[in-house]
C-alpha positions as a Markdown table, in Angstrom:
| # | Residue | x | y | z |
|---|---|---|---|---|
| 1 | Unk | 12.1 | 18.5 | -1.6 |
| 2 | Unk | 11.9 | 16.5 | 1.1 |
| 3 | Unk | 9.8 | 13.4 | 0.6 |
| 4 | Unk | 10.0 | 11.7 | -3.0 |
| 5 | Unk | 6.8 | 9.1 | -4.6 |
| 6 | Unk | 8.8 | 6.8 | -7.0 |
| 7 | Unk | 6.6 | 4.5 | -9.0 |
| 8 | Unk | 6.2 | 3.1 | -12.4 |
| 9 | Unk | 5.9 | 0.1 | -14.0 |
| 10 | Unk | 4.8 | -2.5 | -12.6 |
| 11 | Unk | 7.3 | -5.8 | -13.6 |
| 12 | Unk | 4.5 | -7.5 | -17.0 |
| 13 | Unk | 4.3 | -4.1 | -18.5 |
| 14 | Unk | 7.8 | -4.5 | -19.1 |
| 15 | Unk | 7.9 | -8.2 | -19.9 |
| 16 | Unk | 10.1 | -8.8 | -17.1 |
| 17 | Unk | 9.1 | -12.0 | -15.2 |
| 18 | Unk | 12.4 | -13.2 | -13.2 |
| 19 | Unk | 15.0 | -11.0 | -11.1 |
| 20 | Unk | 17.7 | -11.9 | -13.6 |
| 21 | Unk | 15.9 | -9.7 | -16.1 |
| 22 | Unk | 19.4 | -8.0 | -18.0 |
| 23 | Unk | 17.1 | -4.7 | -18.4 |
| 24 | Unk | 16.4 | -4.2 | -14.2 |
| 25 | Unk | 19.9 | -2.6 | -13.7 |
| 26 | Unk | 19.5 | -0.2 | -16.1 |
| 27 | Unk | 15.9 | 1.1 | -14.5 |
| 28 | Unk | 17.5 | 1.0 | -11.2 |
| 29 | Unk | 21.0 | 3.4 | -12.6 |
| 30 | Unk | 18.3 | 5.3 | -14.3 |
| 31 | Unk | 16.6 | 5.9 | -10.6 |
| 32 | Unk | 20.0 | 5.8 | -8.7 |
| 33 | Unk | 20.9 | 9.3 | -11.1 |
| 34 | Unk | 17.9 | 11.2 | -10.6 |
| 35 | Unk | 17.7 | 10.2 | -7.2 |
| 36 | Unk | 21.5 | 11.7 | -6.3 |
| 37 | Unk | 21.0 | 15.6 | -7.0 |
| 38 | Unk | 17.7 | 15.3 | -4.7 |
| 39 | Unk | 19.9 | 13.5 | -2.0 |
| 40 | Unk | 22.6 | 16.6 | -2.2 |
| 41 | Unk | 19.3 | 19.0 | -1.7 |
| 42 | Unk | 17.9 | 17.6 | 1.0 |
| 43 | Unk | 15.9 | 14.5 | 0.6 |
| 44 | Unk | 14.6 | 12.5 | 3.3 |
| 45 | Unk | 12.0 | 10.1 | 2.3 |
| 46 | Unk | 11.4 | 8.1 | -0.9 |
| 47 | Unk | 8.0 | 6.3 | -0.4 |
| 48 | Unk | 6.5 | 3.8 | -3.0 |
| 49 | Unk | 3.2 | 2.1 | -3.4 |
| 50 | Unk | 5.7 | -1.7 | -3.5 |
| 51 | Unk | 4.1 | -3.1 | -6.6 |
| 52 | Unk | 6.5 | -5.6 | -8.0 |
| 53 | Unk | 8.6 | -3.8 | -10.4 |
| 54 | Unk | 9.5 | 0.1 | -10.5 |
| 55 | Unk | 8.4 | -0.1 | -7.0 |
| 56 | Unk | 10.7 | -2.4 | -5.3 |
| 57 | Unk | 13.5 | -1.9 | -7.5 |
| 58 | Unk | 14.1 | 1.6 | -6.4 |
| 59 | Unk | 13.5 | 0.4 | -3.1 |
| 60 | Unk | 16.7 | -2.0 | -3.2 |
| 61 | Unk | 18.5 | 1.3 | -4.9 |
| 62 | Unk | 17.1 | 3.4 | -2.1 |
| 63 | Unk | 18.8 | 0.8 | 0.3 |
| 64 | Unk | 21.7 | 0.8 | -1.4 |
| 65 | Unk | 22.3 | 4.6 | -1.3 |
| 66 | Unk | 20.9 | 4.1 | 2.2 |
| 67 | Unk | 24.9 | 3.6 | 3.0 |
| 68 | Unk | 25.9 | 6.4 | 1.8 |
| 69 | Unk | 23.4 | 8.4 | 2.5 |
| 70 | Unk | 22.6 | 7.5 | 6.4 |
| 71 | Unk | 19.6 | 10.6 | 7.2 |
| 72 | Unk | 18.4 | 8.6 | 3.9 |
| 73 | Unk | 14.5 | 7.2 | 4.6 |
| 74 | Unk | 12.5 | 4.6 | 3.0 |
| 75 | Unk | 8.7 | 3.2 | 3.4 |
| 76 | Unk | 6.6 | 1.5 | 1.5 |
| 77 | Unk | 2.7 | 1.9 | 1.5 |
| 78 | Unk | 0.3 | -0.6 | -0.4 |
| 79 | Unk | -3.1 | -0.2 | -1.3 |
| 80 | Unk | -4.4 | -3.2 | 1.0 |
| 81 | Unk | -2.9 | -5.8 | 3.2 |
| 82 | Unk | -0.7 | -8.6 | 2.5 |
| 83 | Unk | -0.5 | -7.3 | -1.1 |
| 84 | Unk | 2.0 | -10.3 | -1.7 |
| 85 | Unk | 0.6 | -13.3 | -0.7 |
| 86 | Unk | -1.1 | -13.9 | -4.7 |
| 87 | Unk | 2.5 | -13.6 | -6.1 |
| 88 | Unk | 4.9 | -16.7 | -6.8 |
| 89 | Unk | 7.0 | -18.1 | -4.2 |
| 90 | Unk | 10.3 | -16.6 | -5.4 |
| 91 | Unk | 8.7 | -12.9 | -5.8 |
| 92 | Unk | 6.6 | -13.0 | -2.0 |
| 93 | Unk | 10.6 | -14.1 | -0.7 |
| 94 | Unk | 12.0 | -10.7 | -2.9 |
| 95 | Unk | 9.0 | -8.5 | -1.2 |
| 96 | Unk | 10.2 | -10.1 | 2.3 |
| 97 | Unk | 13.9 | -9.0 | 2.0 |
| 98 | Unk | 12.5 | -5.5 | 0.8 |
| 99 | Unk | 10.4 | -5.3 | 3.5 |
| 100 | Unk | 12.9 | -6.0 | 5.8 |
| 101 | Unk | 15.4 | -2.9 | 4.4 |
| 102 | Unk | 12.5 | -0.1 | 4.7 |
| 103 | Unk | 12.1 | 2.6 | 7.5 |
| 104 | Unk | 8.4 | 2.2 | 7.3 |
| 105 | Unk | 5.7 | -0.3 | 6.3 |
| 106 | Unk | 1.9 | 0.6 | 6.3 |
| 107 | Unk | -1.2 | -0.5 | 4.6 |
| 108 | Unk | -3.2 | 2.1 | 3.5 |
| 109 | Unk | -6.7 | -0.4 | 4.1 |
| 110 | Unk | -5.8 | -2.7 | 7.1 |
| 111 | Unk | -8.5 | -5.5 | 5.1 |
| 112 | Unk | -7.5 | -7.7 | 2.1 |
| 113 | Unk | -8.3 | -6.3 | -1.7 |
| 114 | Unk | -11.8 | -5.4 | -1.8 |
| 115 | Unk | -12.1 | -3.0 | -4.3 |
| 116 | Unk | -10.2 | -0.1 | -6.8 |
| 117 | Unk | -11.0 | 2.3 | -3.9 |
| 118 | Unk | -8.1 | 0.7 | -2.3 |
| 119 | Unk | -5.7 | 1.7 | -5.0 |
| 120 | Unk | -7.2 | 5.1 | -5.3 |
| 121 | Unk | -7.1 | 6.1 | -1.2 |
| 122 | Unk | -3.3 | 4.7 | -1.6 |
| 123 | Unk | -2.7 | 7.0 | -4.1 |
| 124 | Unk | -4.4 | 10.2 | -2.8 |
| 125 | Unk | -2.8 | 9.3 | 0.6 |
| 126 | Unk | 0.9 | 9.4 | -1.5 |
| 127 | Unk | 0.4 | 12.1 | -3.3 |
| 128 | Unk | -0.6 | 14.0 | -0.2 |
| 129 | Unk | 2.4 | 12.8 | 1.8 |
| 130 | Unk | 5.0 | 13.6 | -1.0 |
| 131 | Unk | 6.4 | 17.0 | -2.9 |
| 132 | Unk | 7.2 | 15.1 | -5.9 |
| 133 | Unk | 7.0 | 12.2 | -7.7 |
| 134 | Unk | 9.8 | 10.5 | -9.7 |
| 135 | Unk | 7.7 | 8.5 | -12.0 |
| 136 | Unk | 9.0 | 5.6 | -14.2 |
| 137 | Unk | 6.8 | 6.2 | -17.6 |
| 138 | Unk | 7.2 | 5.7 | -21.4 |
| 139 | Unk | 5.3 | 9.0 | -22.6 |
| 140 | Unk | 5.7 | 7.8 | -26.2 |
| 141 | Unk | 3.7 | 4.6 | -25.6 |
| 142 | Unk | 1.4 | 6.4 | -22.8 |
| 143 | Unk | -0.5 | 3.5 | -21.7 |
| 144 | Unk | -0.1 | 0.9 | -18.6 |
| 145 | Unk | -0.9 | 1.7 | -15.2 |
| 146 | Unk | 1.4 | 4.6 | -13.9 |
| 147 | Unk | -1.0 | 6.6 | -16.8 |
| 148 | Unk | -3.2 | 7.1 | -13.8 |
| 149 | Unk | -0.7 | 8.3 | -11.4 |
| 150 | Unk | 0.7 | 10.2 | -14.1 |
| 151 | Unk | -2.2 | 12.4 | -14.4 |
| 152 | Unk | -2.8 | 12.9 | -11.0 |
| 153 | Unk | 0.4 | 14.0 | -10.3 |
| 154 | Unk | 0.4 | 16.5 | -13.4 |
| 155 | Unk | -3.0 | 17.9 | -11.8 |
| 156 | Unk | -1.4 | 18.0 | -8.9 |
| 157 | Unk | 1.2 | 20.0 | -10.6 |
| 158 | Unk | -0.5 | 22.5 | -11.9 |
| 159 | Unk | -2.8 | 23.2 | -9.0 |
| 160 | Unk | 0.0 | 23.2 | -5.9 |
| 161 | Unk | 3.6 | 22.9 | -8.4 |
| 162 | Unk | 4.0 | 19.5 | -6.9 |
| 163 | Unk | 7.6 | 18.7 | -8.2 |
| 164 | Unk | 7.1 | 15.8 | -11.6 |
| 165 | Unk | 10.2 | 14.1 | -12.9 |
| 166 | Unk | 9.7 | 11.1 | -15.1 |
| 167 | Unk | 12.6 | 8.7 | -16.1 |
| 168 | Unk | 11.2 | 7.5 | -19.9 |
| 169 | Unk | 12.4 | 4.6 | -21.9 |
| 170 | Unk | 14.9 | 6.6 | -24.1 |
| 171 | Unk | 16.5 | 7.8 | -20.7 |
| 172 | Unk | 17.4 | 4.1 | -19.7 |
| 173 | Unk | 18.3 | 3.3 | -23.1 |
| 174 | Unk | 20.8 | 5.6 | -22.9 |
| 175 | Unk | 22.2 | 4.0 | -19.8 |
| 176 | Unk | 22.4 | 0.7 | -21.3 |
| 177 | Unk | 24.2 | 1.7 | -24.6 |
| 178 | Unk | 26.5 | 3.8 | -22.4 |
| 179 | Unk | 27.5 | 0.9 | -20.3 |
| 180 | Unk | 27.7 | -1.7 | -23.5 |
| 181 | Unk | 29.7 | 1.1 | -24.8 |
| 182 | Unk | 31.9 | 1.0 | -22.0 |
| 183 | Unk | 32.2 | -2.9 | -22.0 |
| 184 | Unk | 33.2 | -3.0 | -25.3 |
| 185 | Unk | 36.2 | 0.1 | -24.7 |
| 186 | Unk | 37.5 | -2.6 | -22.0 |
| 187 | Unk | 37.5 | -5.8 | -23.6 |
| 188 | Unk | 39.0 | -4.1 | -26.9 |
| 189 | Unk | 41.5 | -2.6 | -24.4 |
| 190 | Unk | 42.0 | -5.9 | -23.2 |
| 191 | Unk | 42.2 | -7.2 | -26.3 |
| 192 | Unk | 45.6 | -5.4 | -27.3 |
| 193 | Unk | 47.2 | -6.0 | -24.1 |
């Protein structure tokens, strides 16, 4: 696979309304170690839609693997220009730094929003440009809005065996009582020193 979709989430679904959010790390490991094994097979290109949320949070791990991982591309491309300029101060500066780390930046409609078309040409236009899709998605709870891309990406599937990897709430879960587990082993090692 050579060019990856990573989506999901977008930040409210999760109740995440601030950077400092203690559950973002633990999405972003959860991308960072699906992300690797495609790295060591070839990947070139993660792309994302930039929502806030899923989108740019594996865009700042994407950048950070980007050091290790120099060949390593990344591009954003939204549904309709100047997606951002609706969002809070703080989250338009986040977008901006994000921006700057890409490979690629594009608008899919060079006009404002105007419709759901927008979303839907964006989407098409990423499915068509990727192999795969690493999708951030609770199936249990199988609502919000990566349901949609979820389903086009399974049709997808099944007609062409486009490549569908999803990264579920249990998965980052896991990551979080791992690394609380882990905190605790150090402080009680700490604590007999």
């Amino acid at each position: 696979m050579k060019n990856l979709l990573i989506t999901g989430y977008r930040a409210h679904e999760l109740g995440i309304f601030d950077q400092k959010h203690k559950g973002i790390p633990y999405i972003r490991k959860a991308i960072e170690s699906r992300l690797l094994p495609l790295l060591e097979e070839g990947l070139e290109w993660v792309i994302t839609p930039g929502q806030y949320g899923v989108d740019l949070w594996a865009c700042e791990t994407v950048i950070e693997l980007k050091r290790r991982y120099p060949l390593l591309r990344l591009s954003i491309l939204t549904a309709f220009a100047g997606q951002e300029e609706k969002w809070k101060e703080d989250k338009q500066q986040y977008y901006r730094e994000i921006v700057q780390g890409v490979d690629y930046f594009a608008s899919v409609s060079k006009q404002p929003y105007s419709g759901v078309w927008q979303f839907q040409a964006r989407d098409d236009l990423l499915l068509r440009k990727t192999d795969g899709i690493l999708l951030v998605y609770d199936e249990e709870a199988g609502d919000g809005s990566p349901r949609f891309m979820k389903e086009k990406a399974l049709r997808k599937h099944t007609e062409e065996g486009y490549v569908y990897i999803s990264i579920g709430a249990e998965e980052i879960q896991s990551i979080a009582n791992e690394e609380s587990y882990e905190q605790f082993e150090q402080g009680d090692e700490y604590r007999q020193n």
